[in-house]
C-alpha positions, 0 to 999 in steps of 0.5 A: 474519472471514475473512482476505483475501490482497488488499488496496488501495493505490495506484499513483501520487501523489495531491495535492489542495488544500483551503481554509479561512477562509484556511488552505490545505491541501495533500495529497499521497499516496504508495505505501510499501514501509516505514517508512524510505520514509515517514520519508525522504519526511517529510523531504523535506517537511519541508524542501521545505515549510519556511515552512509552519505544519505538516507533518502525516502519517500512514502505514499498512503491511501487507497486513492495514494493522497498521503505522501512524502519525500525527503532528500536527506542532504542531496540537492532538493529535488533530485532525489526524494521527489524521483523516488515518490515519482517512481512510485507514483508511476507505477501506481502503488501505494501503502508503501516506503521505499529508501534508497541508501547512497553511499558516495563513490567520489564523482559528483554525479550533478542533478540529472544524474541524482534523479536517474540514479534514484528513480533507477534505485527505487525501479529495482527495489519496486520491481523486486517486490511481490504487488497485489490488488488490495480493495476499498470495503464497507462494513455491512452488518446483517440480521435475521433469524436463523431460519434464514441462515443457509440464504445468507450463507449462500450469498456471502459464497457467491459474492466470496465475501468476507465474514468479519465476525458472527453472534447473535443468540436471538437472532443470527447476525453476521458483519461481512467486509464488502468490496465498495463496488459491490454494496449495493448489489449485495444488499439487493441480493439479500433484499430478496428475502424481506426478513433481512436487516441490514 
């Protein structure tokens, strides 16, 4: 398999609502940068959402989604965190929370049921959420004089790639962001002129 230098997550917050023989499910999804961020957002809920039955969770972090987490938060291990970490594997995005608040409606709706009623719940708040296609970059910094400038302007135009920061008095030097993929071919592209460092 090879590794990908993309990956999914999501742009903006996603809620969704979803019923049961009485008990309502409320989710909601979010983009992350880490486990703090998941934690403090937890929290939130947590606090926010006082008089519900359970607060359940799951996050998943990464470019490649290797961090994650799940939390059942009283309901019987397993039926509900893991289906809300599943969901959000299946639909392969990560850097995201999603909670799904439950607030019991008087039928005991059995394992099964739990796990249908939660992946539902985190589908909704997923679906319901704006994705995009974020990329792996390394940092590539070059260096050369400012005779040379237009050339490397002219690359970083054609390549669409993203300047990080510029300086340099004696020389020109900029830090671009470069899409992992793409390293080797755009050093290559600047190897062309001999008077590049990179």
């Amino acid at each position: 398999m090879t590794q990908s230098d993309s990956y999914i997550t999501i742009e903006n917050t996603g809620e969704g609502v979803f019923k049961e023989k009485g008990s309502k499910f409320l989710s909601f999804a979010f983009h992350i940068e880490s486990e703090d961020e998941a934690d403090e957002i937890r929290k939130k809920f947590k606090k926010k959402y006082y008089d519900a039955t359970h607060v359940v969770y799951a996050f998943r972090l990464g470019a490649l989604g290797d961090r994650f987490r799940a939390a059942d938060d009283g309901e019987p291990s397993g039926s509900s965190g893991l289906p809300v970490l599943n969901t959000i594997k299946s639909k392969n995005i990560t850097d995201v929370i999603v909670l799904v608040v439950r607030y019991f409606g008087g039928t005991k709706l059995g394992i099964p049921g739990l796990i249908d009623a939660y992946s539902q719940a985190a589908d909704l708040a997923l679906e319901n959420a704006e994705k995009t296609e974020k990329f792996v970059t390394e940092q590539l910094r070059v260096e050369t004089s400012y005779s040379n400038m237009n050339f490397v302007m002219r690359i970083i135009k054609e390549k669409n790639l993203q300047i990080l920061e510029t300086g340099g008095a004696e020389k020109f030097m900029v830090t671009l962001a470069v899409r992992k993929s793409l390293v080797a071919e755009v050093e290559k592209e600047f190897n062309k002129n001999g008077k590049i460092t990179i």
